[in-house]
N, C-alpha and C positions, 0 to 999 in steps of 0.2 A: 535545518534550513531546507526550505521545500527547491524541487529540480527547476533549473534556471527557465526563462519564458523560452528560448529554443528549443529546449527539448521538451516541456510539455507540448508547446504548440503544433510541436512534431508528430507525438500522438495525436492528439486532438483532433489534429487534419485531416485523419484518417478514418474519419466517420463520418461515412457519406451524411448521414441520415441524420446525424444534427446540424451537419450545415444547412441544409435545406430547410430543416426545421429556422435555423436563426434567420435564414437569406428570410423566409415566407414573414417568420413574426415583425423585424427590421423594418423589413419594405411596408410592411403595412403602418405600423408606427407612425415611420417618415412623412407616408402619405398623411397622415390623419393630421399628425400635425402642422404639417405646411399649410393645409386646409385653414384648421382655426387662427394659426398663424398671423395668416394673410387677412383676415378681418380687423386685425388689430393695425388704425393707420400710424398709433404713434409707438408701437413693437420698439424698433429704436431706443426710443425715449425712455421707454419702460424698464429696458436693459440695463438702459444706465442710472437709471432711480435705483433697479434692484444692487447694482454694482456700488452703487455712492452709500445703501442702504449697511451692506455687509462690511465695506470698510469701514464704516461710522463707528460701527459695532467693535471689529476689530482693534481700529486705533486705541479705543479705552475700552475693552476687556473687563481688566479688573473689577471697573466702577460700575461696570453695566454686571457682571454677573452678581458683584455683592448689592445692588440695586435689585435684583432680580432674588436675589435672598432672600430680603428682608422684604419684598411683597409677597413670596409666596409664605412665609411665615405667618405675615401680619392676616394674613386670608387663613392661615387652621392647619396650613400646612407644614411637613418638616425638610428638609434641606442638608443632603450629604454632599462632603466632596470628595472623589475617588483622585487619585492620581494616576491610576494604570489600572490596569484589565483585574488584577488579583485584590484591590483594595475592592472595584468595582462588586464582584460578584460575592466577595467574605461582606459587604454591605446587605446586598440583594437576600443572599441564603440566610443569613441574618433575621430581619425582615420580614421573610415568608417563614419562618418556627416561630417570631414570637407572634405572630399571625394565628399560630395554633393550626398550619397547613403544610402538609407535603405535595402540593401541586399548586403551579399556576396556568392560567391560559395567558396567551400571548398576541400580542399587536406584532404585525411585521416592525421587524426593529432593525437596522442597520447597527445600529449602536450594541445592542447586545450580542448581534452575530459577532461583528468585531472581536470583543474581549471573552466568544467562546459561552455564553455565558450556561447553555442548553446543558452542557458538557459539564460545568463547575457546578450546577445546581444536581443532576443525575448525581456526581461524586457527592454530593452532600444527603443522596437518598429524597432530592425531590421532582418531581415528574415536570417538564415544561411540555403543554400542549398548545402547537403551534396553530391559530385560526386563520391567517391569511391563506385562502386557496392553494398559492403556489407555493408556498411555504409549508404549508400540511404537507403536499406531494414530496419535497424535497425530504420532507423531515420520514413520512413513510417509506418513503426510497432507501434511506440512509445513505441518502446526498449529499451535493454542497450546492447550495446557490450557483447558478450563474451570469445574475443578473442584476443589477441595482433595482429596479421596479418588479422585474417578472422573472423572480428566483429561476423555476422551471420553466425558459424558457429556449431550451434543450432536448425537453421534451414534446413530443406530438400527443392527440387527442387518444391516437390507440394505446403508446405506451399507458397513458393515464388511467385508461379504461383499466388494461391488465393488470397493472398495480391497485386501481380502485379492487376490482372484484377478488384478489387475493387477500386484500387486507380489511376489506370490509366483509367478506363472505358474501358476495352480492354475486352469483354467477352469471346473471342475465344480462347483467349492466350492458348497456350498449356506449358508441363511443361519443352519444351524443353531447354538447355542451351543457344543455339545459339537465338532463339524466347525472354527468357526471357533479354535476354542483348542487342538486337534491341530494344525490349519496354526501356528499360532504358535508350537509347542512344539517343529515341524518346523525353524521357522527360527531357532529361539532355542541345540537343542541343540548345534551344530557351535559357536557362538559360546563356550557357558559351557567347554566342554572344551576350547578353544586358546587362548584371552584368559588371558593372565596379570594382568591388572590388573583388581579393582575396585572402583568406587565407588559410596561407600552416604552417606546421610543416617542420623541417628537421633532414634528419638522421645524417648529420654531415653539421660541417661549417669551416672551413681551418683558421686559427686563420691569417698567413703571407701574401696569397692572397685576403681575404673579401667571397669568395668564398660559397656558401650555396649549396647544393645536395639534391636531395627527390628523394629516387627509389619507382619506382612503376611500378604495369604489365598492366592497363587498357590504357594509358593514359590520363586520366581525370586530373591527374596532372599535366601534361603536358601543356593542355589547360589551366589551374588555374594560370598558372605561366607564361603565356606567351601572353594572351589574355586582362585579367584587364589592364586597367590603373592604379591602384594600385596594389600593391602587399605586405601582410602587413605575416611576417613567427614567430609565436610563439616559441622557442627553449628552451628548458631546457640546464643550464647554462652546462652543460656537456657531452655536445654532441660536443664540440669542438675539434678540432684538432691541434696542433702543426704547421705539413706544408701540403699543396696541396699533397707532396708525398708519402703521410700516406694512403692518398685516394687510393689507389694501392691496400691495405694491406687490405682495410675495405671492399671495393667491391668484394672482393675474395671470402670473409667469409661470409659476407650477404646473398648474394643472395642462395647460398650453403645450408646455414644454416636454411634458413626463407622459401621458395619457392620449394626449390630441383632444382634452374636452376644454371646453369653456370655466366649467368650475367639475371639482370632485364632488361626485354624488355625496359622503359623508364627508362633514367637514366639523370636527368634534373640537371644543372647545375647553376647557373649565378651569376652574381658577380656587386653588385650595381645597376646603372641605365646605360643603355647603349640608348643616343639620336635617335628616331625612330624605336628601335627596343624593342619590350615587352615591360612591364610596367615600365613608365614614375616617378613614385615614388614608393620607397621600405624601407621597413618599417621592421625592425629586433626588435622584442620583446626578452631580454634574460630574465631567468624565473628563478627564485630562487626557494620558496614553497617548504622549508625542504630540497633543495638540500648541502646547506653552511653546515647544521648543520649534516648529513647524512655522509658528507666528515670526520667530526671532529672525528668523530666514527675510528680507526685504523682496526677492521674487517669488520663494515657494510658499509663502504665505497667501497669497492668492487663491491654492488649491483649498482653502479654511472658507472662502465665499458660498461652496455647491451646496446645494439647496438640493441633492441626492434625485435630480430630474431624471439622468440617463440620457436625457436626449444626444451628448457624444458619444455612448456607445452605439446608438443604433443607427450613426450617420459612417460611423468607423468603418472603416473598409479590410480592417486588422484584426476588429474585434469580430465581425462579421463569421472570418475564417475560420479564426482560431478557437471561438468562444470564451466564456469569462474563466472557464475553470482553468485554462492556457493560465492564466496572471498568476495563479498560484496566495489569491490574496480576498478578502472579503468585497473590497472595491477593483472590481476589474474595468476594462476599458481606460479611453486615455485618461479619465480622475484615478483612476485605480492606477495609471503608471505615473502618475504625480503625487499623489496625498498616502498610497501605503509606503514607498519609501522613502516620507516623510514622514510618518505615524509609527513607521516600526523601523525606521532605522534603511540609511544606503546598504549597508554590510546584506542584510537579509533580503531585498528586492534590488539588488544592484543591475539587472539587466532588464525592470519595467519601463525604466527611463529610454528605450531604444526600440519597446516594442510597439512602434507608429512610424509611417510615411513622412510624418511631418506636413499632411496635405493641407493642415488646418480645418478642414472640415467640423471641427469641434469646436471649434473657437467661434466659427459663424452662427451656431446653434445653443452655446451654451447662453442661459436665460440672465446670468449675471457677472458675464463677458470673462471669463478665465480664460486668458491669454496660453490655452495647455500649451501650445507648440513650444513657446517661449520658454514657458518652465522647465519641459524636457530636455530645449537644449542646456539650460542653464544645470540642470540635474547630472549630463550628463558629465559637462565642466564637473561639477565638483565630486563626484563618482573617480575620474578619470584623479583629479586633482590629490586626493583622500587616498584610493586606494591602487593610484599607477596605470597607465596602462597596459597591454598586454604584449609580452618581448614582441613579437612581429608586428605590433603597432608603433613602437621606439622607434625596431631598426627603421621601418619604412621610415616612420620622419626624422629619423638623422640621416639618411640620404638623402632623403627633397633636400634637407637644413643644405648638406654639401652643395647640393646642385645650385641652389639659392644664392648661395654665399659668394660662388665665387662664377664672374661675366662667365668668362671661357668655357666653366662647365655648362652654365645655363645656355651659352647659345648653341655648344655643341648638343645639350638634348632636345633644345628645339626641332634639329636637324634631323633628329632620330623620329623620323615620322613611321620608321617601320613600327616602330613600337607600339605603335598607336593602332595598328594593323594587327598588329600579333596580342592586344589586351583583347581582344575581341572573341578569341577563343583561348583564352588559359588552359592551361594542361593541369592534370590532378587534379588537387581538394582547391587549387583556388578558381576550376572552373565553374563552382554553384556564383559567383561571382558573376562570372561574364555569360553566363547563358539567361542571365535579368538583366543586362544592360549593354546597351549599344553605344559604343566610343564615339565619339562624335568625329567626321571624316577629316582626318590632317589639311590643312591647307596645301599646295604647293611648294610656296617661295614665304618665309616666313617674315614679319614686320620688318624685323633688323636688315635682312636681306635686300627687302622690297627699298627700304628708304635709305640703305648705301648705295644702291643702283641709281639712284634719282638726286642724290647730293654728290 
């Protein structure tokens, strides 16, 4: 079990120089998208087609994934279902040997970060080379992500550079943007033209057509999907779609939402195996791993809508601080304190549900209206519910209970307006308390008082 969100975030805080890094990249995001935003008159409207689109999906599941089956079959192609992360990647490693390969290149994938997959394929003696820019970096680093869109976006241009020039042998490298994505594209190309295998995630899949989409702004995706002889795409079982004409509705809102552009520069499509052109076998992983059971939930099933935008982490004023590596989970920010401890269980993220203000900020921005605030309080109900609260959270509320219960006590702590004086500064460890919060100033003469006085 990784260290609870307080005390990583503890660390975390402590580096001047990635907050500054997160404050710069955030703010600029923000900006970009309010911009394209704000062009859209019926944004609104669109929200809630995208929100009415993912529940359609949801409600019948089954019908739409085995729908989605039997087109991507009847198209040339094959159709696995994994239940959990370890079925997931003994499928994948699979796969790529009878492929007649020990390497593949890779599409940024959320889906494969998730079930570790870089890691289970390494133990299986086969190489994953990572082509997403930020993801390359991460993976050179011998990182973690900590970002839903912009893995490395913890790091600055200089760090980038000095990791560039160590690990490419490039001494000269300077820190510029355009310098440091030629080195990348130096060490990227010999890879896409000899790797027979790869692997993609996708943002959505068209349940009626067989249909699979990955946007993305580099094109490395591009290449991933169209270059192999294999083609093998890991999906989380709810990312599906109803019909191809959904696709309309989703491309609006993504690229909007996650980037600040109008449409993603690459926007890759394909459907099965088509003879002579791209990869000659294609391989659909559908991916369970706490998705079924996340559904069964009537509020936290909602967190199964995100369409993997970001745009709540970078309005987060939590995530901001702390960073994504603080969540201690592949999804950080407030989906990453709703969907990982619902994906891996309350037991093992039982304090993500807590790390947020509760400002809502997420809610206003998310593109297919997930009510986060809502889920978190409801998370933390049953957190609280499941596995108790904590002694000095009891005792405190069996004495309110007392105070509660019975007039005379209640009105005598009305009375007790010192108290309300003396929470203001707590003594000891319950002072981190009160040195973030201002008691609001006791009244005088309290209601009961005032209107025994006047009857």
């Amino acid at each position: 079990m990784s260290a609870s969100f307080p005390q990583a975030a503890a660390v975390e805080l402590r580096n001047a120089q990635q907050r500054r890094n997160l404050r710069t990249a955030t703010t600029t995001i923000r900006a970009k998208r309010a911009r394209v935003v704000a062009e859209v008159d019926d944004w609104e409207a669109l929200r809630e087609a995208g929100a009415r689109i993912k529940d359609e999906a949801l409600a019948r599941l089954d019908v739409h994934l085995e729908r989605l089956e039997a087109s991507v079959t009847a198209a040339g192609g094959t159709v696995h279902w994994a239940r959990d992360a370890a079925e997931a990647n003994a499928i994948v490693a699979r796969l790529v040997r009878e492929a007649g390969s020990d390497e593949v290149i890779k599409v940024k994938s959320m889906a494969t970060d998730e079930i570790g997959l870089n890691a289970a394929l390494a133990a299986e003696g086969i190489t994953a080379h990572e082509t997403d820019l930020a993801e390359l970096i991460v993976q050179l680093a011998g990182d973690r992500p900590s970002h839903i869109l912009v893995p490395a976006i913890h790091r600055n241009r200089v760090e980038i550079r000095d990791l560039f020039r160590d690990r490419f042998g490039e001494p000269r490298l300077t820190s510029d943007p355009a310098e440091l994505t030629a080195a990348a594209r130096r060490h990227l190309r010999e890879r896409f033209l000899r790797v027979g295998v790869g692997v993609s995630g996708a943002n959505f899949a068209c349940a009626d057509t067989g249909a699979v989409c990955v946007v993305e702004s580099e094109g490395n995706g591009r290449m991933c999907t169209t270059l192999p002889h294999t083609l093998i795409t890991v999906m989380g079982i709810e990312k599906v779609l109803p019909r191809f004409d959904d696709l309309g509705v989703m491309l609006r809102l993504l690229p909007r939402s996650s980037t600040g552009e109008r449409m993603n520069p690459y926007t890759s499509l394909w459907t099965g195996v088509t003879p002579g052109d791209g990869p000659q076998a294609f391989h659909l992983v559908l991916l369970d791993n706490g998705r079924t059971a996340t559904l069964a939930d009537p509020v936290g099933r909602q967190a199964l809508r995100c369409i993997r935008c970001s745009a709540c982490l970078n309005v987060c004023p939590v995530y901001e601080r702390a960073g994504g590596h603080a969540y201690g989970s592949t999804y950080p920010g407030p989906i990453g304190a709703i969907l990982a401890p619902q994906l891996a269980g309350l037991r093992d993220h039982a304090s993500l549900p807590w790390a947020s203000s509760l400002c809502g900020a997420c809610y206003e921005v998310c593109p297919v209206r997930i009510d986060i605030p809502s889920v978190l309080v409801h998370l933390r109900g049953r957190i609280v519910r499941e596995q108790g609260a904590p002694a000095s959270e009891r005792l405190a509320m069996q004495a309110l209970a007392r105070v509660f219960a019975s007039r005379r006590r209640y009105e005598a702590a009305q009375r007790g307006r010192r108290l309300t004086r003396l929470a203001a500064h707590l003594p000891g460890p319950l002072r981190a308390w009160s040195e973030v919060r201002e008691p609001p100033r006791a009244p005088a003469e309290t209601f009961r008082d005032w209107w025994r006085s006047r009857t």
